[in-house]
N, C-alpha and C positions, 0 to 999 in steps of 0.2 A: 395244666402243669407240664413240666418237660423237665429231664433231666438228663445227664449231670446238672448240676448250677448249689449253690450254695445250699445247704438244710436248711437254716433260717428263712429262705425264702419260703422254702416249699411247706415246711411245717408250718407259720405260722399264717402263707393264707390259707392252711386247709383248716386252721382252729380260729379264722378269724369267726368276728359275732354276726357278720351279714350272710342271709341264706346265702348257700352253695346252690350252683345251676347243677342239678342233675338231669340227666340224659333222660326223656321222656320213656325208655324202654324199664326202667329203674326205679321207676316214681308211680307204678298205678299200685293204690292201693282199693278200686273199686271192682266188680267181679271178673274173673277171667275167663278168657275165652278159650275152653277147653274141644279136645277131640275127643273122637267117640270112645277110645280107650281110656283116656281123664276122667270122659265121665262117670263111666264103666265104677271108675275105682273109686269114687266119690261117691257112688249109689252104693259099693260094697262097704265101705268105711260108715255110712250112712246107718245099714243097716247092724252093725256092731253097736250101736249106742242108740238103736232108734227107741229105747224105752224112756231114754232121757230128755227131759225139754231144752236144758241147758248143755253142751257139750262139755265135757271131764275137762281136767287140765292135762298137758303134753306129760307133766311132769312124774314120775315115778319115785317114791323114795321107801328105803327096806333100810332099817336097821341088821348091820351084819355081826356084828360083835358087840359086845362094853367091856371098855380095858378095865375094868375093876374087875372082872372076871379073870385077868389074866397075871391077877398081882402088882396090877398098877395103883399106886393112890392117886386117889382123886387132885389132891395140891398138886401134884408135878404130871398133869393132862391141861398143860401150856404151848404156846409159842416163845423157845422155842424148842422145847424140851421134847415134843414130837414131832419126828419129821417121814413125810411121803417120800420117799422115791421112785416106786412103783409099786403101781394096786397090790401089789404081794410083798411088799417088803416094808414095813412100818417099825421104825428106832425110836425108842423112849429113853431116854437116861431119867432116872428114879433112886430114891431110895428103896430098900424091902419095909415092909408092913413092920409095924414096929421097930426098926433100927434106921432113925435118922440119919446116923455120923457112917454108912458107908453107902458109896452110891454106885449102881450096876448099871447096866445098859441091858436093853431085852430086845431082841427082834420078833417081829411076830407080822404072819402072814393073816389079814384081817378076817380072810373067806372063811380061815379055819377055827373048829370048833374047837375051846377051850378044854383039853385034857388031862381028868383030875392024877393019870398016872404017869404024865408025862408032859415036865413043865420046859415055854420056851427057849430057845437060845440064852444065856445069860452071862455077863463079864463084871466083874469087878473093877472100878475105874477110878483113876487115882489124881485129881486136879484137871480134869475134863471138862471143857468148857463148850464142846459140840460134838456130834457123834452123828453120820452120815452113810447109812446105807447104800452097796452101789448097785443101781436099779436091778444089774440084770447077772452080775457075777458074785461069787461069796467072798467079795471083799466088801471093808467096811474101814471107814476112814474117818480120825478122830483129831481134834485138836486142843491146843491151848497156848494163849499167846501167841507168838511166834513160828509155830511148829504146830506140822501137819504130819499126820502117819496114816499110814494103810497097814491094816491087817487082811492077816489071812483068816476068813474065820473059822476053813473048814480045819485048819492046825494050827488056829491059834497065835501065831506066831506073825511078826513083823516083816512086810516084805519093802517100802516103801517110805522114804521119808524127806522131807524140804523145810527148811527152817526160811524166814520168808526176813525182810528186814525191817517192815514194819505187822504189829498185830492185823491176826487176821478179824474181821468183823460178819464175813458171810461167805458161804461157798453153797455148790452146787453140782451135784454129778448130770455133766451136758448128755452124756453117752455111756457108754460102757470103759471108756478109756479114759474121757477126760476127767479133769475137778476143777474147774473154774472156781479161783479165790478172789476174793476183792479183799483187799487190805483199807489202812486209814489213807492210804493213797493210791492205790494205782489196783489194776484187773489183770490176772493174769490167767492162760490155761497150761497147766499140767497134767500133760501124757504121763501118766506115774508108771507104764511100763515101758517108758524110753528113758529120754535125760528129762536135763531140770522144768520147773517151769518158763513159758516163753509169755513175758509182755505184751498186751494188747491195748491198752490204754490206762489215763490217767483219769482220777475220780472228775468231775466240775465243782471247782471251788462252794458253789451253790450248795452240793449235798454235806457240806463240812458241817460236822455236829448232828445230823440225821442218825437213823436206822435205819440201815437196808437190808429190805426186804427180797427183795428178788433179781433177778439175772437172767438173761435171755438170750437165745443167738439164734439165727432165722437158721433155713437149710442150708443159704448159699455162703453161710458161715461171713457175711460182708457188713451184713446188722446186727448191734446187738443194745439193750436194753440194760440198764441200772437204774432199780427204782427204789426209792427209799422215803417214809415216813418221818414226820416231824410237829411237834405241837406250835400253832399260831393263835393264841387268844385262847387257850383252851381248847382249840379247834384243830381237829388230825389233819395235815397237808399233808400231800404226798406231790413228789418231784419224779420227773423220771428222764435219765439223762439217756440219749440215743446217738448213738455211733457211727459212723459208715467208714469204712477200712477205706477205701476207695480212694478219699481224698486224700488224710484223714479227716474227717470234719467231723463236728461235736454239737449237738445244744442238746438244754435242757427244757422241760414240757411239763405244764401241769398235771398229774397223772397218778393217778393212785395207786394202779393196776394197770399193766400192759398183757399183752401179747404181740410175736411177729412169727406167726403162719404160713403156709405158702397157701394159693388158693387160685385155682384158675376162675376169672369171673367169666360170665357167660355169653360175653362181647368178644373171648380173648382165645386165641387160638394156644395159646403158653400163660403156664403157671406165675404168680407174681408174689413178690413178697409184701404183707400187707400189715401196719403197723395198727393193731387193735386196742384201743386206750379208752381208760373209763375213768371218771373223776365226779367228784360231789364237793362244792367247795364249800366249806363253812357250816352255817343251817339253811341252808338254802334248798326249798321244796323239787328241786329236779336238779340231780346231774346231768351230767354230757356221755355220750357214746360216740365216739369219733374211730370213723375206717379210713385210713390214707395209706392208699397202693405207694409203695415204695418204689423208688426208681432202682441202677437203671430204667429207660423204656425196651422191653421187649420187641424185638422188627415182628410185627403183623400183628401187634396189641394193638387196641387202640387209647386215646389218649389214658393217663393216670387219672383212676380215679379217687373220687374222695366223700364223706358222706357224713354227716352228724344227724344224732337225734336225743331225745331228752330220756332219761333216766326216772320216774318218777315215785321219788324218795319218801311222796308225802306219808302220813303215816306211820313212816317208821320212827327207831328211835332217832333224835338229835346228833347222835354221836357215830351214826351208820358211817358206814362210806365202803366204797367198790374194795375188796382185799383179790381178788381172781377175776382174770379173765381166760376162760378155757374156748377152745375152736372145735368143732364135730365138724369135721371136714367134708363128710357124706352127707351130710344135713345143709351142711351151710350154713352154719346157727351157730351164733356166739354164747356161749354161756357166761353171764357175767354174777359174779355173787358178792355180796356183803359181808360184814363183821359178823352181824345178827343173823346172818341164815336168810338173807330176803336171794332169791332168784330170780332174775332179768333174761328171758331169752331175745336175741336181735337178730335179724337178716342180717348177713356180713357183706351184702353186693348195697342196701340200702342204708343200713346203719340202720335200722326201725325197728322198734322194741315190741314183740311182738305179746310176750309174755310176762307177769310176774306174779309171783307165789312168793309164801312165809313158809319154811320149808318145815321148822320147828324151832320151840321158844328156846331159843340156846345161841351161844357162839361158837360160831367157826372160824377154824383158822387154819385150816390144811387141807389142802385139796390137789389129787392128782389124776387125770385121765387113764380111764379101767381098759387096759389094752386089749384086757380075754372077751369086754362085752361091750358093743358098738353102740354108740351113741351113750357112754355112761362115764361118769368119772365117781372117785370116792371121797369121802370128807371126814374130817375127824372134827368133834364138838367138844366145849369144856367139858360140859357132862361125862364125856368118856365114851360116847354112843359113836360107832361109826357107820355110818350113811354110806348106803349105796345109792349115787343120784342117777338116773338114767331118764332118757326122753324117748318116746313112743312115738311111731313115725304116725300110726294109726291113730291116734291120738291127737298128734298133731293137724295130721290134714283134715279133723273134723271140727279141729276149736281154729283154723283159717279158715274156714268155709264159711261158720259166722262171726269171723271177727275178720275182715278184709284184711289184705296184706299186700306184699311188692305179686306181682306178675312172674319173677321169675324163682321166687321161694315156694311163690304155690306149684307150679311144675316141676319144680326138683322134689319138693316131699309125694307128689303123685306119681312121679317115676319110679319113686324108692317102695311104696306102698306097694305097687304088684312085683317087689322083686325078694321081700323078707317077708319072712313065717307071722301069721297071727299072733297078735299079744297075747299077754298072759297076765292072771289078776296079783297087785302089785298088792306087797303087806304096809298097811300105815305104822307112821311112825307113834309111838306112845308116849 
């Protein structure tokens, strides 16, 4: 593949149905051929689990909280009544326990333990149709219809506000400054400590009538991502329409669930942006996991790469399908997770599904990357439980050792093994 040249080309032969040539350095999944210091670490990782015949799974999960502890009812622990914006800042709009007809907003940091003499953050909120945590400053930004506002929450008080000219339907704090809104027509970002918001693009006719669910923008701030849900036969689709400023050029993708990461692959002397897309179409027993390096082409890359592999759905319920795809950048491991709680771990250089787990009998619908703890993100579930998910590198390198994998996932998690502290025993979920 080369670029510039039209998205439609590039995107649709990296999703076409006939195998992709992958680069033979890419493609072994049979044992590797390690040096004495691999081995070294593979006999120490050995001896961690050598009481086991079967090796553990990578996967770690702790229950960190339950919002019913924290005066949340259990009815309003929806999508999209809770929202992540970071591991420490989690917005609910609610009613209180017993009073239906007024509805509050509560922030609560999840790690923290429920104190009976001293209750969360709380506002009273008056035709609020979405409320928005900003990841990393005590503003908090709220809407309805037309109109968007930022407060202040450490005084209360309104610092910020844009009335848009068509309803808003989704936003998203990109950074600490921005708020990426998509309205019924067009995406826009607003610096809400400068001027107005500045236009980036208009919706694809395609997603008219959809829910959209998520929004995206790579580092190089050139790609970005709108993906949205819609029912077909009773059957959840999901569209995902992709950008590139450049041109400007536009299509749209079948896709559940995206991401766009930056990732140096291990051919590549510079970091690349890479469109991570996960899809389950209908009832059909395997979805798709699709990795396609985005262009530009980087001078001393070498060609764009591209990669699919299957998803396998069987088992679960009918009605699953991909809601997350999260990146561990130090790992090199895709996190891809389900409605129902299933977990998919994948090589991101192969696309190959290395892992998958039932995490717990619940639905998830909220999930954000745990900044304070490497390789983990958090989840929230209808139940009200929130899940700390993390992946154990030691862990990992000994369920690849008997379950083959790509050549260069196994030396990256063997690199990382003699560079971080011994695990620690994780608490199950109940």
């Amino acid at each position: 593949m080369f670029f510039p040249g039209p998205i439609h080309q590039i995107i649709l032969f990296c999703f076409a149905p006939e195998e992709l040539c992958v680069p033979e350095e890419y493609s072994g999944r049979g044992s590797c051929q390690l040096n004495a210091s691999q081995e070294k670490a593979v006999l120490e990782v050995d001896s961690e689990y050598q009481a086991m015949s079967e090796p553990v799974s990578p996967v770690r999960v702790e229950v960190l909280t339950q919002l019913q502890a924290h005066g949340i009812v259990s009815e309003y622990i929806t999508y999209p009544r809770v929202t992540f914006s970071s591991a420490s800042r989690l917005c609910v709009r609610h009613s209180p326990p017993g009073d239906s007809s007024r509805q509050s907003l509560t922030l609560l940091d999840p790690r923290a333990s429920p104190k009976e003499d001293q209750a969360p953050p709380n506002w009273t909120l008056h035709h609020v149709q979405g409320a928005l945590a900003n990841p990393s400053c005590p503003l908090l930004a709220v809407r309805a219809g037309q109109l968007a506002q930022v407060y202040d929450v450490d005084q209360r008080s309104l610092r910020y506000q844009w009335e848009f000219a068509h309803p808003i339907e989704y936003w998203v704090w990109l950074n600490a400054d921005i708020l990426a809104v998509v309205t019924e027509e067009d995406v826009f970002h607003w610096t809400v400590k400068r001027s107005g918001p500045s236009w980036q693009f208009s919706r694809h006719e395609r997603l008219c009538g959809m829910e959209v669910v998520g929004y995206q923008r790579d580092a190089s701030h050139m790609w970005m991502a709108l993906s949205a849900l819609g029912l077909e036969q009773s059957q959840v689709v999901g569209l995902t329409q992709l950008y590139w400023r450049g041109g400007p050029l536009s299509q749209v993708i079948e896709a559940q669930a995206v991401s766009l990461p930056q990732h140096r692959f291990s051919r590549n002397p510079k970091p690349s942006t890479s469109l991570l897309a996960a899809v389950r179409r209908g009832k059909e027993q395997a979805g798709q996991f699709h990795v396609v390096e985005l262009g530009p082409h980087q001078p001393g890359n070498a060609a764009l790469l591209s990669a699919r592999d299957t998803l396998p759905f069987k088992g679960t319920q009918l009605g699953d399908f991909p809601s997350a795809v999260q990146f561990l950048p130090h790992l090199g491991v895709v996190v891809i997770l389900t409605k129902h709680a299933f977990l998919f771990l994948a090589d991101v250089e192969t696309a190959q599904t290395i892992h998958r787990i039932h995490l717990v009998l619940d639905i998830l619908f909220a999930t954000v990357l745990d900044d304070e703890r490497p390789h983990s993100l958090l989840g929230v579930c209808r139940s009200g439980k929130v899940l700390s998910i993390s992946i154990c590198p030691y862990a990992l390198c000994q369920y690849i050792s008997h379950h083959p994998t790509s050549l260069c996932l196994s030396q990256r998690v063997l690199q990382l093994v003699g560079q971080i502290p011994a695990p620690q025993k994780a608490i199950s979920v109940e």
